[in-house]
C-alpha atoms as a printed R data frame, in Angstrom:
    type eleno elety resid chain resno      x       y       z
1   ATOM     1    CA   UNK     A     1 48.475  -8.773 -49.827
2   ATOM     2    CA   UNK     A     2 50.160  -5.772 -50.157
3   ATOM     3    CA   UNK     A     3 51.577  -4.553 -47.154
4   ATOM     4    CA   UNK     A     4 52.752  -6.693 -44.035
5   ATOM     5    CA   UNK     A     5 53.143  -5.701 -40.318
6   ATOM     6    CA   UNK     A     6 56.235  -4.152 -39.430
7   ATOM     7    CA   UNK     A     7 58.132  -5.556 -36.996
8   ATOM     8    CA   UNK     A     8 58.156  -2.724 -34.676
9   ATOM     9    CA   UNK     A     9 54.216  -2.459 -34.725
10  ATOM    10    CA   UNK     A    10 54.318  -5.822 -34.389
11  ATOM    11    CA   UNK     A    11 56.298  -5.854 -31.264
12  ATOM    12    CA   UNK     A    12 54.377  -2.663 -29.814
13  ATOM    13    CA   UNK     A    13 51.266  -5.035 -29.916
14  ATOM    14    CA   UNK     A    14 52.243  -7.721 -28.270
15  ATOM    15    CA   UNK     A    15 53.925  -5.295 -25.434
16  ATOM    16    CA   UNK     A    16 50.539  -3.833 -25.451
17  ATOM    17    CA   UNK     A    17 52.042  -0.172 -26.751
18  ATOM    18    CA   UNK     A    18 50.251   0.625 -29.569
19  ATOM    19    CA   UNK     A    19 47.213   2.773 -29.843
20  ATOM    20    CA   UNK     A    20 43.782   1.255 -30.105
21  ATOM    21    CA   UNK     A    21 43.743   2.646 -33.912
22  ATOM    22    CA   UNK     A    22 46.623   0.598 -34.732
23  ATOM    23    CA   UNK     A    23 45.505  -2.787 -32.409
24  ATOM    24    CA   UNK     A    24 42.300  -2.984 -34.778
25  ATOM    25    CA   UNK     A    25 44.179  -2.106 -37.817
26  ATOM    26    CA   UNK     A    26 46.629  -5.616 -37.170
27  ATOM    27    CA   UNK     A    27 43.749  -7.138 -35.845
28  ATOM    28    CA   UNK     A    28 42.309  -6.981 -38.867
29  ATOM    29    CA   UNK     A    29 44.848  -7.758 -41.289
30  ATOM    30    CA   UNK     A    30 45.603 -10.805 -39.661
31  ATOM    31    CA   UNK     A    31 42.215 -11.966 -40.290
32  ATOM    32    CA   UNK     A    32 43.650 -11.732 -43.589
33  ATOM    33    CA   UNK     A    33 46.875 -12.264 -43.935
34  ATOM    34    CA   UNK     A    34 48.381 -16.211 -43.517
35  ATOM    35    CA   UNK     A    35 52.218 -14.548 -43.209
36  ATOM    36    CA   UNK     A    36 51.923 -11.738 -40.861
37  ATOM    37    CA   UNK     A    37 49.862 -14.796 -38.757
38  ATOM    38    CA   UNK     A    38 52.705 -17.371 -39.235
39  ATOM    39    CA   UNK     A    39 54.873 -13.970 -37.832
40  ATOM    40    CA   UNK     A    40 52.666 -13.371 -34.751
41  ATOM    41    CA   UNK     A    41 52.759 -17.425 -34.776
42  ATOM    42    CA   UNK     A    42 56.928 -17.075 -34.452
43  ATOM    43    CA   UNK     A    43 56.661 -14.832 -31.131
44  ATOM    44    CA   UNK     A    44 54.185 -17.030 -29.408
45  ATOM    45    CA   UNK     A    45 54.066 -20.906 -28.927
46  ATOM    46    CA   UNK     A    46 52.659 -22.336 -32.054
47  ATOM    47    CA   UNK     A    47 50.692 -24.692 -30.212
48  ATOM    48    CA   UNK     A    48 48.917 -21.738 -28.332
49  ATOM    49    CA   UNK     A    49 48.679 -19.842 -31.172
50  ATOM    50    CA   UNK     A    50 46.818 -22.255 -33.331
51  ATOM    51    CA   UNK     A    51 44.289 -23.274 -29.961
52  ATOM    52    CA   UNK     A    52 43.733 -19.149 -30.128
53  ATOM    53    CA   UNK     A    53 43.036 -18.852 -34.167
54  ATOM    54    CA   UNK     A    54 40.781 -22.396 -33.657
55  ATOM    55    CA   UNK     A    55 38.615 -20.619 -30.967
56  ATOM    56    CA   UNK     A    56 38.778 -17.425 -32.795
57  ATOM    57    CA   UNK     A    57 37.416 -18.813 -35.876
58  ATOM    58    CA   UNK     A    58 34.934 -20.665 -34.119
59  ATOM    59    CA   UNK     A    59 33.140 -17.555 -32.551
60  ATOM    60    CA   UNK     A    60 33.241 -15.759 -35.551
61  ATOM    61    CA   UNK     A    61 31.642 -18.114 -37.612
62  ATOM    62    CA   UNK     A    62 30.074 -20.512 -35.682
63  ATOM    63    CA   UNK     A    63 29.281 -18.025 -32.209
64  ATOM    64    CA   UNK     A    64 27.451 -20.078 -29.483
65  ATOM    65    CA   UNK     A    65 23.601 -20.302 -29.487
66  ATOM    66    CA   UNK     A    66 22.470 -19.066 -26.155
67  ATOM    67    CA   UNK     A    67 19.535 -20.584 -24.030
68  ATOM    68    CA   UNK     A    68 17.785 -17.010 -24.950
69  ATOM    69    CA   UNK     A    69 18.160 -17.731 -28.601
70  ATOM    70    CA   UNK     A    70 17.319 -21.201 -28.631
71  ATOM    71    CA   UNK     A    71 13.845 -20.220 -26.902
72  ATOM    72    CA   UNK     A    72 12.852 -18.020 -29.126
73  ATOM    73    CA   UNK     A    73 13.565 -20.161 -32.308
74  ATOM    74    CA   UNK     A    74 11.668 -22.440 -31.247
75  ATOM    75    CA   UNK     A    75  8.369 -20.359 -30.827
76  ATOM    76    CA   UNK     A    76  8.430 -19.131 -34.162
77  ATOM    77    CA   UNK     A    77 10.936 -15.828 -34.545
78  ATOM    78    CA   UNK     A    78 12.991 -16.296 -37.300
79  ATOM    79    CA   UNK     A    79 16.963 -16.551 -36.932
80  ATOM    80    CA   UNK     A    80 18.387 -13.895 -37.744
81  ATOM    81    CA   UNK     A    81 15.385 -11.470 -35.308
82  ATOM    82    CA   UNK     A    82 16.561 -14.506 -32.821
83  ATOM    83    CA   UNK     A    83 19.766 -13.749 -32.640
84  ATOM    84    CA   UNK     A    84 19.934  -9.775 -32.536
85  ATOM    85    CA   UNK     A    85 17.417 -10.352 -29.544
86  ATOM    86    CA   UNK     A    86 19.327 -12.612 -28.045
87  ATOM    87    CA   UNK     A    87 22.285 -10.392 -28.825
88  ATOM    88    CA   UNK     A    88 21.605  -7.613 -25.940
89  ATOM    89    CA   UNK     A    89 24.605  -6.585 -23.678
90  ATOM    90    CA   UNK     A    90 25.537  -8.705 -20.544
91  ATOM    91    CA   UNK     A    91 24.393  -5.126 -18.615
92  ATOM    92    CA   UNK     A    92 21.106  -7.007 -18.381
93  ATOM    93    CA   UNK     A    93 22.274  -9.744 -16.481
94  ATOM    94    CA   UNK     A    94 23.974  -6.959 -13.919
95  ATOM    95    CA   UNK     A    95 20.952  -5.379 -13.948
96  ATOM    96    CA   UNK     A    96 19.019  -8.598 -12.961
97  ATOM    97    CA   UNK     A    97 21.173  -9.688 -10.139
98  ATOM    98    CA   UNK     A    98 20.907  -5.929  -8.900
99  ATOM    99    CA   UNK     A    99 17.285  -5.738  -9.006
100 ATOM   100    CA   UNK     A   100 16.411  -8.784  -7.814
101 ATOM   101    CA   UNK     A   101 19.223  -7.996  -4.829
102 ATOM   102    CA   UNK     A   102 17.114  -5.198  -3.836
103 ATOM   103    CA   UNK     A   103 14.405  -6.898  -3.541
104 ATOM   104    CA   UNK     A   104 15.808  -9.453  -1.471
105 ATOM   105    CA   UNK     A   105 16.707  -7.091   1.068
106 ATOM   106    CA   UNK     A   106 13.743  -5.654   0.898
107 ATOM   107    CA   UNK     A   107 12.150  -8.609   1.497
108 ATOM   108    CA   UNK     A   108 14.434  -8.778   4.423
109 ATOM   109    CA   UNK     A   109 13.810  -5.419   5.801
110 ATOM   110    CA   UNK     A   110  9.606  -6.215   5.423
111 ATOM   111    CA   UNK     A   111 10.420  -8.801   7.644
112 ATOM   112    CA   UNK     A   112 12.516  -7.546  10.600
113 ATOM   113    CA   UNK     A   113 12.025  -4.118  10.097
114 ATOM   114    CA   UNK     A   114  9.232  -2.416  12.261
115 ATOM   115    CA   UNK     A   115  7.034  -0.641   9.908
116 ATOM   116    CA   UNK     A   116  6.071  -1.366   6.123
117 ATOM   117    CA   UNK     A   117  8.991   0.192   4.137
118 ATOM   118    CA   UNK     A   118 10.283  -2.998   3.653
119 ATOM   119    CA   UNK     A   119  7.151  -3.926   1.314
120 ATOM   120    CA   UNK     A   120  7.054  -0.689  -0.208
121 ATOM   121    CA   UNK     A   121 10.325  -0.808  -1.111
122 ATOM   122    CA   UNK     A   122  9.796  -3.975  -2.788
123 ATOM   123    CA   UNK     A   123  6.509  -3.116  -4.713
124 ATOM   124    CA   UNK     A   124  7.822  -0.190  -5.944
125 ATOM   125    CA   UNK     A   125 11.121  -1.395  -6.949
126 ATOM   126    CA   UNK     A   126  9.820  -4.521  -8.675
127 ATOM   127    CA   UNK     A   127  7.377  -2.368 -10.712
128 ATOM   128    CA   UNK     A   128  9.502  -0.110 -12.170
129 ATOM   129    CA   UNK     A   129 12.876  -2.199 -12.540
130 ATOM   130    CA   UNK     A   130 11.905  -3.633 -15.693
131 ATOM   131    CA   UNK     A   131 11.824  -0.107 -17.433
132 ATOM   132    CA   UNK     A   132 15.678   0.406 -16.685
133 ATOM   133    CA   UNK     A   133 16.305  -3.929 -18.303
134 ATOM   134    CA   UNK     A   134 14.473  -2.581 -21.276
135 ATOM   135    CA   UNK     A   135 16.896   0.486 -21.583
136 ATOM   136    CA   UNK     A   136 19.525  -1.306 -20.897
137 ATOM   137    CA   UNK     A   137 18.889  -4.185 -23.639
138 ATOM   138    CA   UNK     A   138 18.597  -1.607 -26.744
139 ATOM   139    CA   UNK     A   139 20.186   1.619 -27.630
140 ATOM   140    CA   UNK     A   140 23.229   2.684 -29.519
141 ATOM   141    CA   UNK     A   141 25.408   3.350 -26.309
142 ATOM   142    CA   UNK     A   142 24.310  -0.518 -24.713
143 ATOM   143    CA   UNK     A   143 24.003  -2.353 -27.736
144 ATOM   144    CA   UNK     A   144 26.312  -3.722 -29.701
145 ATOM   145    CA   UNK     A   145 24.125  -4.866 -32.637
146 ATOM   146    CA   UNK     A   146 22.904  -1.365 -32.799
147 ATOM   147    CA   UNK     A   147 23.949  -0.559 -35.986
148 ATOM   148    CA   UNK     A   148 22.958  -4.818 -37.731
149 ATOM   149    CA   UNK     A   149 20.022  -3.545 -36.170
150 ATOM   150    CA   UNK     A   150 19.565  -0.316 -37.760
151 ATOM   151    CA   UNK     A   151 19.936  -1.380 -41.423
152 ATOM   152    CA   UNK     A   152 17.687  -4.739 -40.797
153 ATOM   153    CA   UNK     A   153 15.353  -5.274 -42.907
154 ATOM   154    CA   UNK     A   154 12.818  -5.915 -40.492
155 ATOM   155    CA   UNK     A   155 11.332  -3.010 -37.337
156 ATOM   156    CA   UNK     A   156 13.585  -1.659 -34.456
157 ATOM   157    CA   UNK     A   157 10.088  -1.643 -32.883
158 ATOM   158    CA   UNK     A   158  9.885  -4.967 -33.209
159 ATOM   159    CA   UNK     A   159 13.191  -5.647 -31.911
160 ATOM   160    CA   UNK     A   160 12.414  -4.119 -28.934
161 ATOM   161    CA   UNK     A   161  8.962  -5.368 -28.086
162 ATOM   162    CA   UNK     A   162 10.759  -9.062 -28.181
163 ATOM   163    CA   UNK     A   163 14.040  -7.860 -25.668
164 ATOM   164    CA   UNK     A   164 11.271  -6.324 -23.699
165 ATOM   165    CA   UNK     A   165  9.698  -9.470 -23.561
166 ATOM   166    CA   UNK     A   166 13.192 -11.126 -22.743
167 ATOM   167    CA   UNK     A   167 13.123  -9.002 -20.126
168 ATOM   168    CA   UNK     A   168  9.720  -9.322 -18.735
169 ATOM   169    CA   UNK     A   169 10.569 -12.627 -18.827
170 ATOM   170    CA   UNK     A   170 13.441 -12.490 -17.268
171 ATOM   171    CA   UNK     A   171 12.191 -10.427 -14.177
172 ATOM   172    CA   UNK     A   172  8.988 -11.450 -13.374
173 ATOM   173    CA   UNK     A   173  9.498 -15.156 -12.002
174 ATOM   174    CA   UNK     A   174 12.075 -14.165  -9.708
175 ATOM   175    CA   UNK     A   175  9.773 -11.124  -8.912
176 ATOM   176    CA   UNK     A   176  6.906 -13.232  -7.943
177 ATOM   177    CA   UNK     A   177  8.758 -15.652  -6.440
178 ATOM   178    CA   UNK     A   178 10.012 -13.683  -3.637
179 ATOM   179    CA   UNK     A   179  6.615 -11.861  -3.124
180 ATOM   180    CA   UNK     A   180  5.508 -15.002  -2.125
181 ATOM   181    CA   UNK     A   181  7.434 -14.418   0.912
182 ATOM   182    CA   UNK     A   182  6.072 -10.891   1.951
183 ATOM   183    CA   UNK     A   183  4.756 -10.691   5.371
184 ATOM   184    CA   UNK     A   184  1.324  -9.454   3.980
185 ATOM   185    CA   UNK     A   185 -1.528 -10.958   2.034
186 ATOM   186    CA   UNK     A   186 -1.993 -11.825  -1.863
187 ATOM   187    CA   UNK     A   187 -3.084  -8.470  -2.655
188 ATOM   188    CA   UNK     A   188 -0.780  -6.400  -1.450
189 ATOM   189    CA   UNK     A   189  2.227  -8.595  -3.035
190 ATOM   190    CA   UNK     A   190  0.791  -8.478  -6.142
191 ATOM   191    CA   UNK     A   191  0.195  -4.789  -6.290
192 ATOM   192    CA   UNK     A   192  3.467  -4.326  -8.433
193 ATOM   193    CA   UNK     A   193  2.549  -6.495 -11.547
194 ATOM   194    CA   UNK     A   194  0.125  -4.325 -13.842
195 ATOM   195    CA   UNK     A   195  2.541  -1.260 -13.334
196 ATOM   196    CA   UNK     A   196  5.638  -3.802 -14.227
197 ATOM   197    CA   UNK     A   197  3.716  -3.876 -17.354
198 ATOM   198    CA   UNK     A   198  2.504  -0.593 -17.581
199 ATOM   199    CA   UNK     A   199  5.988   1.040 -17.411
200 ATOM   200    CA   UNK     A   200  7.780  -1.495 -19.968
201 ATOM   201    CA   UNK     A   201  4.763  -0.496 -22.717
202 ATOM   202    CA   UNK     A   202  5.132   3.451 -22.342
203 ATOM   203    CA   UNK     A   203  9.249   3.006 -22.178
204 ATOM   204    CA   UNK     A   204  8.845   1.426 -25.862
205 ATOM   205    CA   UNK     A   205  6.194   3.523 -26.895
206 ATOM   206    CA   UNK     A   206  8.953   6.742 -25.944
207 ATOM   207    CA   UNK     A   207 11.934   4.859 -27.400
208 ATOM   208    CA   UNK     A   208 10.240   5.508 -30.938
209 ATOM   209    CA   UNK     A   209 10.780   8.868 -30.147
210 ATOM   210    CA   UNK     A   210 13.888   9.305 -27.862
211 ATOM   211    CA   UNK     A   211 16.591   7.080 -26.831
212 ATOM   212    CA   UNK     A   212 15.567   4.630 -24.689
213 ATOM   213    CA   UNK     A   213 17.962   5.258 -21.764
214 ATOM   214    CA   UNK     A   214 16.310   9.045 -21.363
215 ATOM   215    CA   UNK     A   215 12.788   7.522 -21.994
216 ATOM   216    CA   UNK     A   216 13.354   4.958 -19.670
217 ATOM   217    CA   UNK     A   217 15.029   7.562 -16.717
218 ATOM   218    CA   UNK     A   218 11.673   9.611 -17.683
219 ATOM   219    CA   UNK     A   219  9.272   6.656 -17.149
220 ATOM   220    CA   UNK     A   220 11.009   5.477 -13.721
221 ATOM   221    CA   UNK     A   221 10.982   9.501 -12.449
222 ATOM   222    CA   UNK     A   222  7.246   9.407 -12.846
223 ATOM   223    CA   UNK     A   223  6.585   6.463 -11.013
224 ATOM   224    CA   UNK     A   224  8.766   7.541  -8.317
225 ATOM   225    CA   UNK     A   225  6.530  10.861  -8.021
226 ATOM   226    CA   UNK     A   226  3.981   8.952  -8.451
227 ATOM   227    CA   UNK     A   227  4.275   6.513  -5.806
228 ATOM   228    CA   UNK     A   228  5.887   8.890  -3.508
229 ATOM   229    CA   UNK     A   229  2.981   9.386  -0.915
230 ATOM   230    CA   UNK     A   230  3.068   5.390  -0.076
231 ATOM   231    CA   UNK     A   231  5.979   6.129   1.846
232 ATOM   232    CA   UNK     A   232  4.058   9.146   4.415
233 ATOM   233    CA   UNK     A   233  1.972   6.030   5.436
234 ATOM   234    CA   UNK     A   234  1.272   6.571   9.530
235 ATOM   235    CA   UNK     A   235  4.135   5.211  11.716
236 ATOM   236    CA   UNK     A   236  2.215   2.380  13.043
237 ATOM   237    CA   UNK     A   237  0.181   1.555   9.798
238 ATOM   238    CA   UNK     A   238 -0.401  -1.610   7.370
239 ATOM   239    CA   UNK     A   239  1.622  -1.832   4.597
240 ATOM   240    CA   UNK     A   240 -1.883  -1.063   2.604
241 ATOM   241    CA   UNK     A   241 -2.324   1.970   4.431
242 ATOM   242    CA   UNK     A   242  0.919   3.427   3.075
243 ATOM   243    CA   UNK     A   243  0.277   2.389  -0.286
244 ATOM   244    CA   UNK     A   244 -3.136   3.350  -0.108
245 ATOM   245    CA   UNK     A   245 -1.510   6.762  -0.225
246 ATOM   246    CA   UNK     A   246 -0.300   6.644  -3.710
247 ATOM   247    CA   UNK     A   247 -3.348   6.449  -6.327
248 ATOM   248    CA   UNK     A   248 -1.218   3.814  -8.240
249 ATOM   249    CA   UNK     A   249 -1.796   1.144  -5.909
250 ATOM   250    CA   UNK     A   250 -5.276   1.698  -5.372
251 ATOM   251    CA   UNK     A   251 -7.570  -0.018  -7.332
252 ATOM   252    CA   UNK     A   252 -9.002   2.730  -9.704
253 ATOM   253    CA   UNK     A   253 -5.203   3.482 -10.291
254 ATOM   254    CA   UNK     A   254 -5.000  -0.478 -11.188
255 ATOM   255    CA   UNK     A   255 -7.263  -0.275 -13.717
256 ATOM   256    CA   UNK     A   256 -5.610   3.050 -15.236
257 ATOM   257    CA   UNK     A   257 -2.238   1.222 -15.485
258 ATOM   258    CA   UNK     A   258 -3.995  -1.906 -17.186
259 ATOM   259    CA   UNK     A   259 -5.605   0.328 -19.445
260 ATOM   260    CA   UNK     A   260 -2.157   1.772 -20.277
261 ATOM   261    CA   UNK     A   261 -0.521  -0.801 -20.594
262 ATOM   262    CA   UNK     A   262 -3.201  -2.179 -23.427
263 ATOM   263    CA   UNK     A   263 -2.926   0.936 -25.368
264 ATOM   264    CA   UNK     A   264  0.780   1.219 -25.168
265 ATOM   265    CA   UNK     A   265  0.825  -2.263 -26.378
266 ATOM   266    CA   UNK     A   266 -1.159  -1.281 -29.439
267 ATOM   267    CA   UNK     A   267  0.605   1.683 -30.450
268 ATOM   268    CA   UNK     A   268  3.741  -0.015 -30.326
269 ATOM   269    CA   UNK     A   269  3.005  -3.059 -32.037
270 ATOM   270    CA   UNK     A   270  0.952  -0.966 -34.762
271 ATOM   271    CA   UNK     A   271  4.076   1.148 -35.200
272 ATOM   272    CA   UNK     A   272  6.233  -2.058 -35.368
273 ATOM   273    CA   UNK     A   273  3.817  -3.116 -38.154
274 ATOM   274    CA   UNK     A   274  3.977   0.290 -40.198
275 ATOM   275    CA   UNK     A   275  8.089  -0.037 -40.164
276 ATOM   276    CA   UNK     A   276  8.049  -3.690 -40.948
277 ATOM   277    CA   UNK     A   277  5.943  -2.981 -44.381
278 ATOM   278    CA   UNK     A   278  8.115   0.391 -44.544
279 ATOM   279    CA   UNK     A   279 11.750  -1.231 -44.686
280 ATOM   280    CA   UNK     A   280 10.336  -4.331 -46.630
């Protein structure tokens, strides 16, 4: 090694002084560097210090296998795809508790409010909540194995159909589990699957295109056009008189979204198919 940490920089860092340019550059050398260690070793207790480097060491080289990764090993995705989709940014887990906090009150409000905006709320919400998990699982402002993932030698595309399967799978027991407990019959609480689907498919379609945060704000903008006459329902209606409003929840508008949905599907996974035999 030819250079070692001066002692000033040294002491700057550990009085949290020096710039982030300078943190990473010591950072790194001590990675490297057994003396300038034994150094930092001499400020701290040594005891501490060598618990730290241990732990250090072992989530560098041996990092924890999560519950997600473990899952998908064992249906067949290979390790390495495994791991960058199990990689995505705790912002999904944020974004679950939120989403599924909505719909709780929701589900509170469809029950002690007086009208049906309680269970519009919630179909609308739990249909196009997924679309925002998807942005936030990919991207190179969210992710932080954007760039492993870039220079893979297997599709993006692919990548992202499997975190939006993560989070498909993520959402939609919790999802269904509290429309159980709408106030209104199995129709109407069902109403917000096939356009769960729907959105997630055209959100990766559009991040082959754009970056998935704008395509994902430009998928959830259209739904919430498009579902926007549900909520001029009549004051004393049904819940599927307001959503009768919006084409989306009627049935023809079902089919539509289904029918999206499948061709979204295709495109993406045919596109995820072109890059795989491209990069390979």
């Amino acid at each position: 090694m030819s250079w070692h940490i001066h002692d000033e920089i040294l002491s700057a860092y550990f009085d949290g002084t020096v710039g982030d340019a300078h943190a990473a550059s010591v950072e790194a050398h001590l990675l490297r560097c057994a003396q300038c260690r034994d150094a930092v070793a001499a400020r701290t207790d040594r005891r501490v210090h060598a618990d730290s480097w241990a732990g250090l060491l072992e989530r560098v080289d041996r990092p924890r296998i999560t519950l997600t990764e473990r899952v998908l090993r064992a249906v067949g995705v290979p390790d390495g795809l495994a791991r960058l989709t199990a990689g995505a940014p705790t912002l999904r887990r944020a974004w679950l508790v939120a989403g599924l906090g909505i719909l709780g009150l929701a589900l509170l409000v469809a029950w002690l409010g007086s009208g049906p905006a309680g269970t519009v709320l919630f179909i609308v919400t739990a249909a196009g909540a997924p679309a925002v998990g998807v942005a936030l699982t990919y991207g190179p402002r969210v992710d932080p194995a954007g760039d492993l993932a870039a220079v893979a030698p297997f599709s993006a595309v692919r990548l992202l159909l499997l975190r939006t399967l993560v989070v498909l799978c993520s959402w939609l027991p919790g999802a269904a589990l509290l429309a159980i407990g709408l106030p209104q019959h199995a129709g109407i609480a069902l109403l917000w699957f096939l356009p769960a689907i729907a959105l997630c498919a055209v959100t990766v379609v559009l991040s082959g295109v754009v970056d998935p945060a704008k395509a994902a704000i430009a998928v959830t903008g259209a739904w919430l056009v498009i579902t926007a006459p549900a909520w001029g329902g009549p004051r004393y209606g049904s819940s599927g008189e307001w959503l009768e409003k919006s084409v989306a929840f009627r049935g023809s508008g079902q089919v539509v979204l289904a029918a999206v949905a499948a061709v979204a599907l295709v495109i993406a996974v045919t596109a995820a198919h072109r890059e795989s035999r491209r990069k390979s």
